[in-house]
N, C-alpha and C positions, 0 to 999 in steps of 0.2 A: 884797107883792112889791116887791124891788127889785133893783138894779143892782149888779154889783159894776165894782171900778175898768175892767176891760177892755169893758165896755159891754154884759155877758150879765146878762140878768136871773135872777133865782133866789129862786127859792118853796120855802117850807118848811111840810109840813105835820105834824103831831103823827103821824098816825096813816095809814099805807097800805098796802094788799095788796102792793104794788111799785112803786119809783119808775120803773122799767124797762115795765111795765104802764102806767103813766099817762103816761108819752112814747108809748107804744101808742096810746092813746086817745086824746090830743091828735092823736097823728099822721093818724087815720081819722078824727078833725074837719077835717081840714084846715088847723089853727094852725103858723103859724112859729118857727122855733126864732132867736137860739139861746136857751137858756133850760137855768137848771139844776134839775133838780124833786129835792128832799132831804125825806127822811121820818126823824124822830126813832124813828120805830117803825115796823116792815117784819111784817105779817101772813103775807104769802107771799112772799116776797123766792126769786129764783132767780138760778141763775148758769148756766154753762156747759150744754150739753144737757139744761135745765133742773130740774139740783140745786138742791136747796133750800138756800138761803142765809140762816142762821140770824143775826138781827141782835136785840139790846137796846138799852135807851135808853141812847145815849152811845156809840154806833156811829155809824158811818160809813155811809151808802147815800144816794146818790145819781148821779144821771143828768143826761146831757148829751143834750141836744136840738139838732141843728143841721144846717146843708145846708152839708158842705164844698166848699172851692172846687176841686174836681179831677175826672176823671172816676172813676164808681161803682167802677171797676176795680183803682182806686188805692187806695178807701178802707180794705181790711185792714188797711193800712201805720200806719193812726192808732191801732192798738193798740200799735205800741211807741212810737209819741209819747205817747199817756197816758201808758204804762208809765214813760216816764221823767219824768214830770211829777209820777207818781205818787210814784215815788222821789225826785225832790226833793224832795217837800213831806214826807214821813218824815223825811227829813234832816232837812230842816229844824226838826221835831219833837223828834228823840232823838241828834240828833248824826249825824256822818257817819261812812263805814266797817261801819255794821251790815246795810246793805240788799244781798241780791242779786237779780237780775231769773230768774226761770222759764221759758222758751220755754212756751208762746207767751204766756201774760196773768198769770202771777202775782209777786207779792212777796213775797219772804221777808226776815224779819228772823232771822238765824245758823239758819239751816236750818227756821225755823216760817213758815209760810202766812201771813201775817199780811192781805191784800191780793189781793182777782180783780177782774177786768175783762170785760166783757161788751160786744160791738159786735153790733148789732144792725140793719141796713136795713132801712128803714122803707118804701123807694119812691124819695121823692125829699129824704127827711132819714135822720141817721143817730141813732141810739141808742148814748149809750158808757155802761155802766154801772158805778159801782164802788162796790167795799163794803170797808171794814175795819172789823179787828178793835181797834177802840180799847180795849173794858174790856170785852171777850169773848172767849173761846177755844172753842169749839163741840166738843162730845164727839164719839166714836165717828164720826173724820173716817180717811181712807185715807192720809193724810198728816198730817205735826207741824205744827200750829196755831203760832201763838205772837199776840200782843196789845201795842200800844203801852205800854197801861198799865204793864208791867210794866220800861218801860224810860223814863218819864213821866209825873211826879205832879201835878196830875190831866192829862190830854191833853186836848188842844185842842177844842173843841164844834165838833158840826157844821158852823155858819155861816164860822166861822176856818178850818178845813179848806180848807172849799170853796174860801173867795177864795184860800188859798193855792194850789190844784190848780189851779183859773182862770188863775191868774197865770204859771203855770211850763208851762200846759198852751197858751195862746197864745203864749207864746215858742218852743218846739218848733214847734209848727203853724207859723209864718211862717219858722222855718227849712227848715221840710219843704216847704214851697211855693217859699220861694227856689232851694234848694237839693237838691229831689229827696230820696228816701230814703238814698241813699250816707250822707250825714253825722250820720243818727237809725240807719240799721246800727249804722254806727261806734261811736257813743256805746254805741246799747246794748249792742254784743259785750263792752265794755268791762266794766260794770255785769254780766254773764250768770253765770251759776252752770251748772259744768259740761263747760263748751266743753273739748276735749282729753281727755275724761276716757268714762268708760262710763257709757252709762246706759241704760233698759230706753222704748221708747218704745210705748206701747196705743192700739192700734185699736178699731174696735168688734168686729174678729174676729179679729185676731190680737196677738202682741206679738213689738213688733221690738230686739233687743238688739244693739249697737256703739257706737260712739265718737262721740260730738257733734263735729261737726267746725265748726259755727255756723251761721249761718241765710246763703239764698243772697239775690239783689236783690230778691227779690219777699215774701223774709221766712220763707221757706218753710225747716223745719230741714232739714240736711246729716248725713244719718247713714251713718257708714263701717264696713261689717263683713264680714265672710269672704265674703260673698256678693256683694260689690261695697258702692258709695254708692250711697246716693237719697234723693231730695229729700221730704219729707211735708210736707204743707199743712197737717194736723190732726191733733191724736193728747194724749195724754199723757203726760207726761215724768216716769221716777222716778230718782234720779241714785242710782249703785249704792253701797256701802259708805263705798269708798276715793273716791269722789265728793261725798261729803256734803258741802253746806256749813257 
């Protein structure tokens, strides 16, 4: 175990069921975060309403351990400070200009998946999970995959990764704390894939189709269609043809 430059400690283990599962267990130990837990190899690795999140060695998974400073109410909001943390450290990676942001947690590189994020409440710490696709592209997915590898020879190992997400991921934080969500909106509408355009959004029972009109203060998408706007907290986003990025 050790530190990286912002003062979070971060353990890497060869081999785990999920690093999002062992911030589970640390958490009903009772241990403090922050702490980043990173597996070279992901046995049962999940993401969203717990799809299975297919990782090899030389992937990306890992997890953020930590008790932010706000109240629990707030904390949804640190899914688009990853998200653009995450997006910097890709840039930083394969150049800039290829990355767009997904409502609500994903990254794409020119229309492939490359990138999800996972928040998780734990009680009284949070779970942020993330996983890329470094030198993977997973089959028979609902959406276009895509992998850093093919735009970076060889891509960065886990541990570099990490300190770079760290670094880009506490600088957002302390603006979001200075500065409220307003100016991590901003950013991200900027960085969004889609906003003005049509796209089809999935429920767990229905599916709602109109125009991304962006996300409101609390983060929540803005969708505009014959039927009026409304606001959804949760859902799935497919951007329609003439949307594609």
């Amino acid at each position: 175990m050790r530190k990286l430059p912002s003062g979070t400690l971060i353990e890497v283990f060869d081999t785990l069921d999920s690093t999002s599962a062992e911030v589970r267990r640390r958490a009903e130990a009772g241990a403090d975060g922050p702490i980043w837990i990173l597996a070279l190899h992901q046995t049962a690795g999940y993401g969203r309403r717990g799809r299975r999140w297919e990782q090899e060695t030389g992937d990306f998974a890992g997890t953020l351990y930590f008790k932010p400073d706000a109240p629990v109410e707030r904390w949804g909001e640190l899914s688009f400070v990853i998200a653009l943390a995450l997006a910097a450290a890709v840039d930083e990676t394969i150049g800039e200009g290829k990355i767009v942001l997904k409502w609500p947690n994903d990254v794409l590189i020119e229309g492939g998946k490359c990138a999800g994020i996972l928040l998780e409440n734990l009680g009284s710490q949070l779970s942020i999970g993330v996983g890329v696709n470094m030198v993977t592209a997973p089959e028979d997915m609902p959406y276009t995959v895509a992998r850093l590898v093919d735009h970076v020879s060889p891509p960065p190992g886990p541990g570099a990764f990490a300190a770079s997400l760290d670094a880009y991921f506490w600088t957002y934080y302390a603006e979001w704390k200075e500065a409220g969500f307003g100016p991590i909106r901003e950013t991200w509408l900027a960085r969004a894939g889609g906003v003005g355009r049509a796209i089809t959004v999935r429920l767990p029972n229905q599916e709602l189709k109109g125009v991304f009109e962006g996300i409101n203060e609390t983060g929540a998408l803005i969708l505009r269609s014959e039927a009026g706007t409304r606001t959804i907290a949760a859902g799935e986003v497919f951007f329609s043809p003439q949307g594609q990025e």
